[in-house]
gemmi code that builds the backbone of each chain (N, CA, C; Angstrom):
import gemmi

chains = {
    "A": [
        ("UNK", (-9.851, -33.063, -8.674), (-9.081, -32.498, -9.790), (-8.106, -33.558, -10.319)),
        ("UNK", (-8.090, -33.481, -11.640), (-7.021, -34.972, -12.501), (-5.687, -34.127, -12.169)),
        ("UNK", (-4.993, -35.445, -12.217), (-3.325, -35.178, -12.214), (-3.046, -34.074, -13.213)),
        ("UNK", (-3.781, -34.585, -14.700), (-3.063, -33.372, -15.589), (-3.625, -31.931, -15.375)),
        ("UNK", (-4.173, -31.858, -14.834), (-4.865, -29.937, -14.437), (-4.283, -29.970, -12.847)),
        ("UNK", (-4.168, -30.563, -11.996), (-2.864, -30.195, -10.940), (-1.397, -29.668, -11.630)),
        ("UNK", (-1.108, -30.764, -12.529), (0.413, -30.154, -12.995), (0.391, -29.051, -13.948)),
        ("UNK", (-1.170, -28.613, -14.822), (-1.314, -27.554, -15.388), (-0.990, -26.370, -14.468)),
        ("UNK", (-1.423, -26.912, -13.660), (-1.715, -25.813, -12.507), (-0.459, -25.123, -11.498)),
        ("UNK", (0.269, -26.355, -11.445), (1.567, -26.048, -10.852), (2.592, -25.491, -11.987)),
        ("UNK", (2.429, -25.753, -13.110), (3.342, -25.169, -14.287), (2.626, -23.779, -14.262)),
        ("UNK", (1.603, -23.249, -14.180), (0.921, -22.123, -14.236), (1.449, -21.266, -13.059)),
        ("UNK", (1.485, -21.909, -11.685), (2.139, -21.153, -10.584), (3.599, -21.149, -10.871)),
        ("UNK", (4.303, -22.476, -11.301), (5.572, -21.850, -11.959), (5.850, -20.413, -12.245)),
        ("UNK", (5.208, -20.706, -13.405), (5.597, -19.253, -14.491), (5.266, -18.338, -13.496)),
        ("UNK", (3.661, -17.667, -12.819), (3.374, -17.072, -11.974), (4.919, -16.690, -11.022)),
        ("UNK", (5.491, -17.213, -10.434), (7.005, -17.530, -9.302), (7.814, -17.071, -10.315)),
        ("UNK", (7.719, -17.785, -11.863), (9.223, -17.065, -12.343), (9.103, -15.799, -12.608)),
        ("UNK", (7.607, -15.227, -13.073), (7.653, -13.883, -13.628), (8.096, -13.142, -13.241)),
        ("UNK", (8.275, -13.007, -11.423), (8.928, -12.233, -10.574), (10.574, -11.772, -11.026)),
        ("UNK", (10.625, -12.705, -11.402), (12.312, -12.924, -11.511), (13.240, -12.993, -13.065)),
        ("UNK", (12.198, -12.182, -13.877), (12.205, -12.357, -15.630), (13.799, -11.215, -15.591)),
        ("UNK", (13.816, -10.162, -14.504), (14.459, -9.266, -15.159), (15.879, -9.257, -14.850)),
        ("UNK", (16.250, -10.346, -14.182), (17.783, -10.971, -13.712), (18.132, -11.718, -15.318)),
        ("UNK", (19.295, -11.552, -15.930), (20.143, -12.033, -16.744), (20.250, -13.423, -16.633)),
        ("UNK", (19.847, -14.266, -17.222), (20.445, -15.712, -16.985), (20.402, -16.233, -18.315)),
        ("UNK", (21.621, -17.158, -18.427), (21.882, -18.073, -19.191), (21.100, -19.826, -19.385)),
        ("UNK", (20.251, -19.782, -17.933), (19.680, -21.537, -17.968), (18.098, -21.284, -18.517)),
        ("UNK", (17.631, -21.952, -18.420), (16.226, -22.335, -18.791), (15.514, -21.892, -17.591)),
        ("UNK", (14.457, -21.176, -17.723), (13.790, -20.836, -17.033), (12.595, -21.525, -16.187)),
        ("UNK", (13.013, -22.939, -16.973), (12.095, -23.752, -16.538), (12.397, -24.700, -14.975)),
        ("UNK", (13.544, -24.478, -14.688), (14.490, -24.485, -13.305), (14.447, -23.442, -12.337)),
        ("UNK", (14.536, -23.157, -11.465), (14.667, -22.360, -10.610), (15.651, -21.741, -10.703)),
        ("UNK", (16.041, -20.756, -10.608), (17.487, -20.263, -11.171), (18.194, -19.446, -9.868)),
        ("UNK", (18.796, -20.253, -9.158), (19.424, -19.387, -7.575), (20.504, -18.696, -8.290)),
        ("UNK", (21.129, -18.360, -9.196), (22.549, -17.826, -9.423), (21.777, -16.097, -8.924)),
        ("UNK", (21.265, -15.337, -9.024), (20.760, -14.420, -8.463), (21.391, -14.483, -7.183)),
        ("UNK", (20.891, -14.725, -6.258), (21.052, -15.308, -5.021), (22.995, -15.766, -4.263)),
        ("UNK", (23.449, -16.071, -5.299), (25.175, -16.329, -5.057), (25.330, -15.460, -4.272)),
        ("UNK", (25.300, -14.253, -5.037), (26.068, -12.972, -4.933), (25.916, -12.593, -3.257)),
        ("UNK", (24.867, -12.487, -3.249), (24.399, -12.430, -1.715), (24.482, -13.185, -0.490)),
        ("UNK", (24.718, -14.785, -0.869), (25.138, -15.384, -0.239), (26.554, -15.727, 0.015)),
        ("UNK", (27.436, -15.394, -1.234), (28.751, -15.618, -0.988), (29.305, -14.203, -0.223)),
        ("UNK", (28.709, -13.126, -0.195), (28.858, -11.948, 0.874), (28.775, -12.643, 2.418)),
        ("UNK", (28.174, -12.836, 2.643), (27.083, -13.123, 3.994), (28.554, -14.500, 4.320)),
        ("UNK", (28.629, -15.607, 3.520), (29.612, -16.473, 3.764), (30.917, -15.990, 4.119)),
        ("UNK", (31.031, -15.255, 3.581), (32.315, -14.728, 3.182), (32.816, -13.761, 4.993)),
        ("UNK", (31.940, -12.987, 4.841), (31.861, -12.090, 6.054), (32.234, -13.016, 7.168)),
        ("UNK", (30.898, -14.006, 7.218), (31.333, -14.991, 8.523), (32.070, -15.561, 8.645)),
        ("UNK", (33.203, -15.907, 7.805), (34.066, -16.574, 7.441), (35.411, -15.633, 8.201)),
        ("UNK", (35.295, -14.665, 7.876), (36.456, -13.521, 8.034), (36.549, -13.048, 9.700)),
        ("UNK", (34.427, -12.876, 9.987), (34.786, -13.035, 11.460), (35.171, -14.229, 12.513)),
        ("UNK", (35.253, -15.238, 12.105), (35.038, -16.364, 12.730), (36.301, -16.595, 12.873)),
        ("UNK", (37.251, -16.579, 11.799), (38.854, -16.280, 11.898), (39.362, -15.537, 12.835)),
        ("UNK", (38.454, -14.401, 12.473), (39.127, -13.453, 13.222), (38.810, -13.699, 14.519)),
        ("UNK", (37.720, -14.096, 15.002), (37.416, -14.082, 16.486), (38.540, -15.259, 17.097)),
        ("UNK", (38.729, -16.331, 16.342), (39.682, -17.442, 16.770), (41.103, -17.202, 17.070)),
        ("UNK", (41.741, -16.575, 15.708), (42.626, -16.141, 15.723), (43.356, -14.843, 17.183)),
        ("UNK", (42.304, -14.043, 17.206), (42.794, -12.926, 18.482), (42.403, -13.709, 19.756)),
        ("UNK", (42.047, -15.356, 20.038), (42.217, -15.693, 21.221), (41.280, -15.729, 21.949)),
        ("UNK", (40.817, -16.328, 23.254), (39.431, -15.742, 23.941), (39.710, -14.392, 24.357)),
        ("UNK", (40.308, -14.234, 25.231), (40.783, -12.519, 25.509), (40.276, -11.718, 24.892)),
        ("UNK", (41.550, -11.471, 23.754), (41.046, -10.381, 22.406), (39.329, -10.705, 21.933)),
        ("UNK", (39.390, -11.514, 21.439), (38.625, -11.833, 20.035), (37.266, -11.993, 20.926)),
        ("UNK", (36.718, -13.209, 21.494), (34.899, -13.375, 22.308), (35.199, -12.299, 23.032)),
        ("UNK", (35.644, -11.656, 23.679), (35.599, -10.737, 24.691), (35.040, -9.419, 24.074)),
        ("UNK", (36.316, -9.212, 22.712), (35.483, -7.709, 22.410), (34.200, -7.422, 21.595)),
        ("UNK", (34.252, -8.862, 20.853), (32.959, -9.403, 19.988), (31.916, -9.468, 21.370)),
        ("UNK", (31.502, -10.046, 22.489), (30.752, -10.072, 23.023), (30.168, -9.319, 24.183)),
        ("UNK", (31.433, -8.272, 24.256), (30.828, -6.597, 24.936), (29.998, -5.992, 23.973)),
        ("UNK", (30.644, -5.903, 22.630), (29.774, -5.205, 21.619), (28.600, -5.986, 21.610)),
        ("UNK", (28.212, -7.166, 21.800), (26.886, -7.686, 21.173), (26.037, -7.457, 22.809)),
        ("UNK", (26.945, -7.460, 23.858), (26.119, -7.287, 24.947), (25.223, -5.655, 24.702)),
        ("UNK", (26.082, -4.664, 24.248), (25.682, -3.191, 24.252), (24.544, -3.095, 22.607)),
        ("UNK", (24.793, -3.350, 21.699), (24.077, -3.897, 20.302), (22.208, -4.346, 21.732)),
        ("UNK", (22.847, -5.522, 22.096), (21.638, -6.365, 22.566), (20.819, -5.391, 23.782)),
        ("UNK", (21.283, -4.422, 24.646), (20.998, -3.470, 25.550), (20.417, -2.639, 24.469)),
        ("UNK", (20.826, -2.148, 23.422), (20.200, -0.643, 22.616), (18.910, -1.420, 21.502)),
        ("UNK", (18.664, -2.539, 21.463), (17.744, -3.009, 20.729), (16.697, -3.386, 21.779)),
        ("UNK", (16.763, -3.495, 23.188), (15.738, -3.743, 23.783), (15.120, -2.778, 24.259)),
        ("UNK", (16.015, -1.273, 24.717), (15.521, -0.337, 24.970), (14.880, 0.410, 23.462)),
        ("UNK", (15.119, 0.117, 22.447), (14.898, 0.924, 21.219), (13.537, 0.383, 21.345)),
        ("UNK", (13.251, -1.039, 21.230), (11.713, -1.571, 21.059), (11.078, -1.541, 22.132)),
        ("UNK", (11.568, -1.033, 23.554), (10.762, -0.806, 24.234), (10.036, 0.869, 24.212)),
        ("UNK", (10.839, 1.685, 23.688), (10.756, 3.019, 23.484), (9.608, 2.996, 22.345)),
        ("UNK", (9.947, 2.146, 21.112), (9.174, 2.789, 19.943), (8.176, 1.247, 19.808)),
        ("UNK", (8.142, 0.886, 20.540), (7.183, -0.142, 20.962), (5.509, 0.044, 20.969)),
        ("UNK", (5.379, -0.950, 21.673), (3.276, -0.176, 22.572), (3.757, 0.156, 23.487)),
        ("UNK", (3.445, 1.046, 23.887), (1.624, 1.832, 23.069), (1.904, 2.769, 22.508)),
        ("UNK", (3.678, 3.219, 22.187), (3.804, 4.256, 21.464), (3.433, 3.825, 19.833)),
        ("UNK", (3.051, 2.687, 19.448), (2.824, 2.255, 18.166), (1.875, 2.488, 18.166)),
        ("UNK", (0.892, 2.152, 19.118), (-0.883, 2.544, 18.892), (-1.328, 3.500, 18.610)),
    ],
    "B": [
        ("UNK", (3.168, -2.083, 28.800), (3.955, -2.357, 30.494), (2.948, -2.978, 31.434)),
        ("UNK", (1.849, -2.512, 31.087), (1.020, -3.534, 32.186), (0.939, -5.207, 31.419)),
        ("UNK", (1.020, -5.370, 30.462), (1.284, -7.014, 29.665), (2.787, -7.894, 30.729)),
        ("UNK", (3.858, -7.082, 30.793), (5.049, -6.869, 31.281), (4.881, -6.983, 32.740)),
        ("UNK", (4.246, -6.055, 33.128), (4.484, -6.506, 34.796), (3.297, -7.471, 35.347)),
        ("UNK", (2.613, -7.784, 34.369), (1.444, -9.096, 34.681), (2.331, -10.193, 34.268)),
        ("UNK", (3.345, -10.257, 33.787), (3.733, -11.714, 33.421), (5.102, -12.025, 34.363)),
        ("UNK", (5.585, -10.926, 35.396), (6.348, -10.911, 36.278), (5.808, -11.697, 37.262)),
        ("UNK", (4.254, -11.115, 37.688), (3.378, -11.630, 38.736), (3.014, -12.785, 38.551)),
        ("UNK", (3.113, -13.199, 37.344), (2.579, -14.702, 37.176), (3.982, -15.577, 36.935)),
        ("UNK", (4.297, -15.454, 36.685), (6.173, -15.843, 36.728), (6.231, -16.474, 38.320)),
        ("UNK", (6.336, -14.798, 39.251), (6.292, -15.310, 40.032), (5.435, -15.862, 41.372)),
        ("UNK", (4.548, -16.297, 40.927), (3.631, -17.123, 41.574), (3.143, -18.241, 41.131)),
        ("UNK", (3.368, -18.630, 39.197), (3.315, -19.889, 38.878), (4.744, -20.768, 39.001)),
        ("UNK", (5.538, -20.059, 39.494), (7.088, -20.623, 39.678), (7.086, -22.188, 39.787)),
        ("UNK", (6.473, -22.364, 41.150), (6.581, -23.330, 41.877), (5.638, -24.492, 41.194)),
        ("UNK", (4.384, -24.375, 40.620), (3.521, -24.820, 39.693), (3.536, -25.535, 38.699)),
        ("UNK", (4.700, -24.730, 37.953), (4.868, -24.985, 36.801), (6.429, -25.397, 36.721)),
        ("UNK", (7.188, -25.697, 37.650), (8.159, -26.447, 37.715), (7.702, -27.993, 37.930)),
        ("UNK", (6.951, -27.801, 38.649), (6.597, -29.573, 39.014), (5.075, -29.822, 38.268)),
        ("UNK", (4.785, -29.075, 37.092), (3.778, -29.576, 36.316), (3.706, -30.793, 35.296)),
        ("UNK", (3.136, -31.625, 35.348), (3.350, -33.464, 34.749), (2.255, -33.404, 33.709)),
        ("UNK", (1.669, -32.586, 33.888), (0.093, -32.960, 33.270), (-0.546, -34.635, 34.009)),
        ("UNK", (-0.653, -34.657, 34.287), (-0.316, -36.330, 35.006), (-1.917, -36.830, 34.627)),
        ("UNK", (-2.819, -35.898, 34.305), (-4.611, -36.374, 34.233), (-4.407, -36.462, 32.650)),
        ("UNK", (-3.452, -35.950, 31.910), (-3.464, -36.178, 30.367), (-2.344, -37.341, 29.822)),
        ("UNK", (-2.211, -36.784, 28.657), (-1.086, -37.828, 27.992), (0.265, -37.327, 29.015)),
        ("UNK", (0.616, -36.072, 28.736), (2.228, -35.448, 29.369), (3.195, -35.111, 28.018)),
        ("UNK", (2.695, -35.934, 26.727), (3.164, -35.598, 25.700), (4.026, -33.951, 25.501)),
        ("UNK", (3.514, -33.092, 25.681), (4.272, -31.749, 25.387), (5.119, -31.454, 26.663)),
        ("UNK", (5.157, -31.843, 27.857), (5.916, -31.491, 28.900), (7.021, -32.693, 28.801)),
        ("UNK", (6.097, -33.619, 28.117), (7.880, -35.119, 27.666), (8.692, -34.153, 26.939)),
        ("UNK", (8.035, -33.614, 25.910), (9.078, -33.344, 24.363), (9.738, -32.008, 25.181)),
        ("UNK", (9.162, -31.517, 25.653), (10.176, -29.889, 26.449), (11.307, -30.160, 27.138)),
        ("UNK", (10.642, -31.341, 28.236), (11.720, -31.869, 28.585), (12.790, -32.494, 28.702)),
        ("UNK", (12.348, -33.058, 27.579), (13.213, -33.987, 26.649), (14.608, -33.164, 25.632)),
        ("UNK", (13.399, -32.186, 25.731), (14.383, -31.279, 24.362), (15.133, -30.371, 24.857)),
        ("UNK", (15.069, -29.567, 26.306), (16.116, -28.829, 27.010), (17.170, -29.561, 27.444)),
        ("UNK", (16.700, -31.115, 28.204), (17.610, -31.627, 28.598), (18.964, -32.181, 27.217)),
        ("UNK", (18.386, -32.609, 26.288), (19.310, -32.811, 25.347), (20.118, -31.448, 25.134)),
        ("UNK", (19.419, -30.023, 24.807), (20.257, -28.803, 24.627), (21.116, -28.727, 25.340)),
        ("UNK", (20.650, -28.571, 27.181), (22.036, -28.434, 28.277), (23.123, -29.408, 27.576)),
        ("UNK", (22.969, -30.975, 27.543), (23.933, -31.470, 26.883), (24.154, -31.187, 26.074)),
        ("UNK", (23.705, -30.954, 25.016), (24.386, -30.493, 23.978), (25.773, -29.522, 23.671)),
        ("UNK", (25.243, -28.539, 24.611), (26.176, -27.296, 24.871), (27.349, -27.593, 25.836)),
        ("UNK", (26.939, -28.693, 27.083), (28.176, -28.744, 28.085), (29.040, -29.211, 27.426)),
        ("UNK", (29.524, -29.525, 26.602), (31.232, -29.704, 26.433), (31.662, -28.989, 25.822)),
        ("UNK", (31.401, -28.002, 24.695), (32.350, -26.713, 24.729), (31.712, -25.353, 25.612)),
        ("UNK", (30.967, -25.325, 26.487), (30.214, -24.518, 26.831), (30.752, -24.436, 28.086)),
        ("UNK", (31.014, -25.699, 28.758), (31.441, -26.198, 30.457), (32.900, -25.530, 29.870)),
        ("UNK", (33.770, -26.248, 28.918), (35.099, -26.055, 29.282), (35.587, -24.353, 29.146)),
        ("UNK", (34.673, -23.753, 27.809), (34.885, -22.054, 28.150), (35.042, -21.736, 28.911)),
        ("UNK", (33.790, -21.672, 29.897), (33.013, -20.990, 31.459), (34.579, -21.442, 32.126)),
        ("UNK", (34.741, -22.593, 32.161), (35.674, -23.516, 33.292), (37.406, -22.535, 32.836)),
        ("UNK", (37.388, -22.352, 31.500), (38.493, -21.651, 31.469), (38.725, -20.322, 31.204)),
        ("UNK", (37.435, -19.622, 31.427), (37.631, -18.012, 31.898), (37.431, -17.882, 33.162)),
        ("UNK", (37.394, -18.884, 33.974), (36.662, -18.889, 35.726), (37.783, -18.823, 36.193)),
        ("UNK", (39.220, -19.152, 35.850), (40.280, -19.466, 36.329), (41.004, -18.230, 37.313)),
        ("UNK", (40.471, -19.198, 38.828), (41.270, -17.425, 39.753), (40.025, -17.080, 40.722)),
        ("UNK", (38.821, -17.729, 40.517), (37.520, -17.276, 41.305), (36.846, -18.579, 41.881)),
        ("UNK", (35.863, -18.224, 43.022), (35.755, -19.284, 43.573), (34.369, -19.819, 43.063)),
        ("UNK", (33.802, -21.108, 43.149), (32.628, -21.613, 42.912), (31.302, -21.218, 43.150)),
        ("UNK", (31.653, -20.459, 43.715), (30.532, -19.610, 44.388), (30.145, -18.213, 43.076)),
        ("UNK", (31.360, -17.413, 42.642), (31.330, -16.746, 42.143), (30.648, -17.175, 40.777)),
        ("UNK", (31.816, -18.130, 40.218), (31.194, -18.342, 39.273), (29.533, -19.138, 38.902)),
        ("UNK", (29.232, -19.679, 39.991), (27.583, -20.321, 39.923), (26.798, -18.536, 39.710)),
        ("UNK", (27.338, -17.839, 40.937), (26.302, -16.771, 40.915), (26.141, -16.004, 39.649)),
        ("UNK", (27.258, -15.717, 38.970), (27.599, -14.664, 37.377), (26.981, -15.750, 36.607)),
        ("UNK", (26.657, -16.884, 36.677), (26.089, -17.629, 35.141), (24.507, -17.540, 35.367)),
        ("UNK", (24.384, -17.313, 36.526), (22.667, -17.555, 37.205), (22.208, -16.136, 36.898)),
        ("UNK", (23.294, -14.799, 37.837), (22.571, -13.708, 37.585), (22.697, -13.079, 36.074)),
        ("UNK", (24.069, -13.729, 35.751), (24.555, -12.728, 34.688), (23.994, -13.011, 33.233)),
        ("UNK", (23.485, -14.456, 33.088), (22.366, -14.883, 32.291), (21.164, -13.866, 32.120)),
        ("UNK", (20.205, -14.054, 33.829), (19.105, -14.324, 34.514), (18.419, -12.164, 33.783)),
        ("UNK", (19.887, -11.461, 34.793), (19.129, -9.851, 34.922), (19.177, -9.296, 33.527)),
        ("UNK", (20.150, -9.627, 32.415), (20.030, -9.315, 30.801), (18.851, -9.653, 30.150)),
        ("UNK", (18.463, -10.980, 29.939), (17.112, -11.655, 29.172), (16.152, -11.663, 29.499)),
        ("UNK", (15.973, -11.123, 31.205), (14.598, -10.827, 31.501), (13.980, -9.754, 31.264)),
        ("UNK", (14.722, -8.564, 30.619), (14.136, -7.160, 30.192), (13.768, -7.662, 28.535)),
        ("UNK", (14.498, -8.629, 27.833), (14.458, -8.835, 26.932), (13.044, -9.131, 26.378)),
        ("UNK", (13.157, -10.976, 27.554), (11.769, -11.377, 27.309), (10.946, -10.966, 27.048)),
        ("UNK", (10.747, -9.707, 28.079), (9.737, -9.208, 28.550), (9.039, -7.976, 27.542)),
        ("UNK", (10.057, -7.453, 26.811), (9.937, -6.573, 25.956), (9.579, -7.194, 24.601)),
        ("UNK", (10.484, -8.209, 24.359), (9.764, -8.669, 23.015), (8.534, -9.291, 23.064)),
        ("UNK", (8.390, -10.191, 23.714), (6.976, -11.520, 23.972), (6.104, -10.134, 24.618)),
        ("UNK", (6.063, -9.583, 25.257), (4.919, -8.414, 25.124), (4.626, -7.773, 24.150)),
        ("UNK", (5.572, -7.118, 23.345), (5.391, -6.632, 22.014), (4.848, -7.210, 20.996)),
        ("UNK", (4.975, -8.542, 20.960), (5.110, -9.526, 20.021), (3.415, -10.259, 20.129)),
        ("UNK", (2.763, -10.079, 21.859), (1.205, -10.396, 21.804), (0.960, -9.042, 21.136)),
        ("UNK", (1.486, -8.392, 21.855), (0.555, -6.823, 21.496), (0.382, -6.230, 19.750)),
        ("UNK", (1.166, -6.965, 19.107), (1.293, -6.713, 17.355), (0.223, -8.121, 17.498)),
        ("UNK", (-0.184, -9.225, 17.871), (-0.844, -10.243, 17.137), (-1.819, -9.816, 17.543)),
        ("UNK", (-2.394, -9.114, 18.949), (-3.833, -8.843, 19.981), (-4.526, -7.838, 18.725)),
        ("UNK", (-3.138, -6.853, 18.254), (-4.034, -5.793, 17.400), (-3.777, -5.760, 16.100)),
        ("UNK", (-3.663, -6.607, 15.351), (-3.476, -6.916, 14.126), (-2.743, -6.173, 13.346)),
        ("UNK", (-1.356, -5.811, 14.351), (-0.286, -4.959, 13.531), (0.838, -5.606, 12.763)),
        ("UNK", (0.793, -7.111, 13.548), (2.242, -8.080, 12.731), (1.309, -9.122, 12.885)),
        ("UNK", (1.262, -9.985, 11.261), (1.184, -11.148, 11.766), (2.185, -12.786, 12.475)),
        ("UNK", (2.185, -11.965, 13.572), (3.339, -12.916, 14.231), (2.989, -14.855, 14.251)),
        ("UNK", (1.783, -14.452, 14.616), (1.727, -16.191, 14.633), (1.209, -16.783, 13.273)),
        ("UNK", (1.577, -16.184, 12.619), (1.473, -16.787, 10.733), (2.575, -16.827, 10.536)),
        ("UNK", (3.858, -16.208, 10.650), (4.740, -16.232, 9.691), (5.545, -16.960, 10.840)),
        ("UNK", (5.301, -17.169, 12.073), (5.772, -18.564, 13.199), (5.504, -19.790, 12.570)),
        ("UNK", (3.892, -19.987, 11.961), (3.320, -21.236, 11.649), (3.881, -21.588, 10.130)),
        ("UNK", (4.422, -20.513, 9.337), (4.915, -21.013, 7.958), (6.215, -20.640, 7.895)),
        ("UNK", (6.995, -20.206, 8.634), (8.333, -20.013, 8.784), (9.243, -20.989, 9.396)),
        ("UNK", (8.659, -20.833, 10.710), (9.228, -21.242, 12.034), (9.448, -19.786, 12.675)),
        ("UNK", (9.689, -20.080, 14.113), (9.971, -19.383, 14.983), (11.606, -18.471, 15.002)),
        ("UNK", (12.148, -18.884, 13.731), (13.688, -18.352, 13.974), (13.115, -17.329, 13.090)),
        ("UNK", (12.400, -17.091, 12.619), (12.013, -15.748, 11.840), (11.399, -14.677, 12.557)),
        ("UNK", (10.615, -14.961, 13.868), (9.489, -14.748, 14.165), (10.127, -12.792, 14.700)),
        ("UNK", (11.493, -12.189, 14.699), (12.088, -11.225, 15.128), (11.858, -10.375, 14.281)),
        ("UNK", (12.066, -10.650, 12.506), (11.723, -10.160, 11.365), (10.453, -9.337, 11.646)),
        ("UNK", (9.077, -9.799, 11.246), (7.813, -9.116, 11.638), (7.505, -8.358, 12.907)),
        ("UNK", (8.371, -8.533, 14.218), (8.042, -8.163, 15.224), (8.698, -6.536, 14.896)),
        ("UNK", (10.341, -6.517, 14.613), (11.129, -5.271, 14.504), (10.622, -4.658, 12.840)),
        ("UNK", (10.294, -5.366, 12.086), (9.753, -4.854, 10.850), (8.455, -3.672, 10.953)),
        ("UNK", (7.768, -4.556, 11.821), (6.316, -3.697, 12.402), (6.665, -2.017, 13.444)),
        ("UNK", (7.975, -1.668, 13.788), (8.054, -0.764, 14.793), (9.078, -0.096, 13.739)),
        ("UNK", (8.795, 1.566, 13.923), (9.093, 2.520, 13.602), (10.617, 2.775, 13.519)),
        ("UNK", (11.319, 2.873, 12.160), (13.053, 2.573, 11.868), (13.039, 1.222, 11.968)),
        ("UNK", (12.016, -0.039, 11.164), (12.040, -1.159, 10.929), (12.953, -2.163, 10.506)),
        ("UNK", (13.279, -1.166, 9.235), (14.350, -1.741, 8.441), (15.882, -2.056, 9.146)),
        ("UNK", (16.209, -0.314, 10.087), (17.296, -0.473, 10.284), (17.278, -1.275, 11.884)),
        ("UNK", (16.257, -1.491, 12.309), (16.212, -2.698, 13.574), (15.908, -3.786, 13.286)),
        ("UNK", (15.727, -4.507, 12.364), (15.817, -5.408, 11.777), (17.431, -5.901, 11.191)),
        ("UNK", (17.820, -4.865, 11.005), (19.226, -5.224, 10.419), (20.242, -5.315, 11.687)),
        ("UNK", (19.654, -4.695, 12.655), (20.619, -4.889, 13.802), (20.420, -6.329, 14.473)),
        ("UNK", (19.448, -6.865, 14.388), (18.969, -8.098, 14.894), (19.631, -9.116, 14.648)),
        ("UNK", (19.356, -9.116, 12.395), (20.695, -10.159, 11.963), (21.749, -9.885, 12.936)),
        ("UNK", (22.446, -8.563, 12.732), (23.732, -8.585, 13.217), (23.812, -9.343, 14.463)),
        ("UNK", (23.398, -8.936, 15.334), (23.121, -9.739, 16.715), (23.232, -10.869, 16.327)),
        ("UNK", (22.318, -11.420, 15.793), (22.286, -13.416, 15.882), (23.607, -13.906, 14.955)),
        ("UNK", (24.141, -13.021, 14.265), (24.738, -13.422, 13.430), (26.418, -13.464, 14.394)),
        ("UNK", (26.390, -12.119, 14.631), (27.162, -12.171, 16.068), (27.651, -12.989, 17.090)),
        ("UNK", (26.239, -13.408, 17.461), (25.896, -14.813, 18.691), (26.281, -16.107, 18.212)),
        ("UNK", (26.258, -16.545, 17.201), (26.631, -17.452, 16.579), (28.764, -17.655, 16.428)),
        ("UNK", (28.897, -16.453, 16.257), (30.240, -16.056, 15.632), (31.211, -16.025, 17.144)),
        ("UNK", (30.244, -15.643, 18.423), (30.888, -16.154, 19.559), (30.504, -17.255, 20.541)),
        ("UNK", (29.549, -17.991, 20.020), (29.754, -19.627, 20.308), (30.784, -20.000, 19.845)),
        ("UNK", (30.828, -20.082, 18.430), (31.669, -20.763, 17.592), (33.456, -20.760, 18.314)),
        ("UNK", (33.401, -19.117, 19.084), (34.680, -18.553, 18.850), (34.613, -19.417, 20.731)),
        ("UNK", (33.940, -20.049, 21.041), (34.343, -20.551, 22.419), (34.897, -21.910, 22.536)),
        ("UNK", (34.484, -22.341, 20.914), (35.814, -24.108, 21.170), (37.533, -23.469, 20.566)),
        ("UNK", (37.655, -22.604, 20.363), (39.061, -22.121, 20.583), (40.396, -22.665, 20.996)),
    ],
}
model = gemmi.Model(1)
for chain_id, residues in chains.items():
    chain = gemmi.Chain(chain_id)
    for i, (resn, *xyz) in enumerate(residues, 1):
        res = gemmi.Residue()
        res.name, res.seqid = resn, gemmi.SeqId(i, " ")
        for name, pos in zip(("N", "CA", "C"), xyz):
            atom = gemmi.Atom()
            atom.name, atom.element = name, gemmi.Element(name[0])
            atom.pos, atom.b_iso = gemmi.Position(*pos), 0.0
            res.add_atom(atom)
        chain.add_residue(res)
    model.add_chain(chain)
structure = gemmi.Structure()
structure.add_model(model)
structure.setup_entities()
């Protein structure tokens, strides 16, 4: 296959990739990838970890890893029994 | 559960086997890079990892603390293992997740997604998972303090 029907082809899967994404508002050219979609969701997610990470520092090892890591011990106990429960062979 | 308690039995009876396995009739190539690559992790982790342990240990004897990092590791992640990596053949054996596709075009840090996606209240065990790793991360971090 020639270079110019590869890049036909990849401009074709372009569009194909952008069509997904026609119905988000944007101001750039569509001919870019357009992450501003995507901010919003990531500056959440940043943001969050940001707030716990403070926070876990701030209350000390004591306070802060201690009560953060009972909860993730009990979180991590109810997700192994959950997938062992609704697991196989109860999936089969 | 029988996947589960066959890999106990082989656990423990390839123990000894597969600790001192070299490949030594081949290259050794994949038992270099494993070994290569845990040993860099342990380092990696001992210097904020040693001085945590070393400064919540404060008050107990050496003994104690060797035994709580060995068992207290050891009796949590082995129900774990055992539950996911069984689950996790048993969705690829019967073509319920494709686990080792979205391993081979992902990577393996995804590989929790399809496993909890595939089992019944998907969505919301999936979301507990992030939380978890997201969690785990948030108390490493919180151990150079």
């Amino acid at each position: 296959m020639s270079s110019r029907s590869n890049a036909s082809r990849h401009h074709r899967e372009s569009n194909d990739w952008d069509s997904h994404r026609v119905n988000y508002p944007t101001l750039v050219s569509r001919r870019r990838f357009d992450a501003r979609p995507y901010f919003r969701e990531g500056q959440t997610v940043i943001t969050g970890l940001a707030v716990a990470f403070t926070a876990s520092v701030a209350l000390s090892v004591k306070k802060g890893i201690a009560r953060i890591s009972r909860f993730n011990m009990g979180v991590f106990a109810v997700l192994t029994v959950m997938t062992f429960l609704l697991g196989p062979p109860t999936i089969s | 559960m029988n996947t589960r308690l066959q890999a106990v039995g082989r656990y423990f009876v390839g123990f000894l086997e597969m600790s001192l396995y070299t490949n030594a009739m081949g290259s050794g190539e994949w038992v270099g890079n494993w070994t290569v690559f845990y040993w860099a992790w342990v380092f990696s982790w001992a210097p904020f990892g040693g001085l945590f342990v070393a400064r919540i240990s404060r008050g107990r004897t050496i003994r104690q603390v060797v035994a709580t990092a060995l068992v207290g590791s050891t009796v949590p992640t082995t129900p774990w293992f055992l539950t996911m990596g069984g689950s996790a053949m048993f969705f690829e054996w019967q073509n319920i997740a494709p686990m080792l596709e979205m391993v081979a075009e992902h990577g393996v840090a995804v590989s929790g997604f399809p496993l909890f996606g595939s089992l019944p209240f998907g969505g919301v065990l999936s979301a507990v998972f992030l939380f978890l790793v997201v969690n785990f991360f948030i108390t490493s971090a919180g151990k150079t303090d």
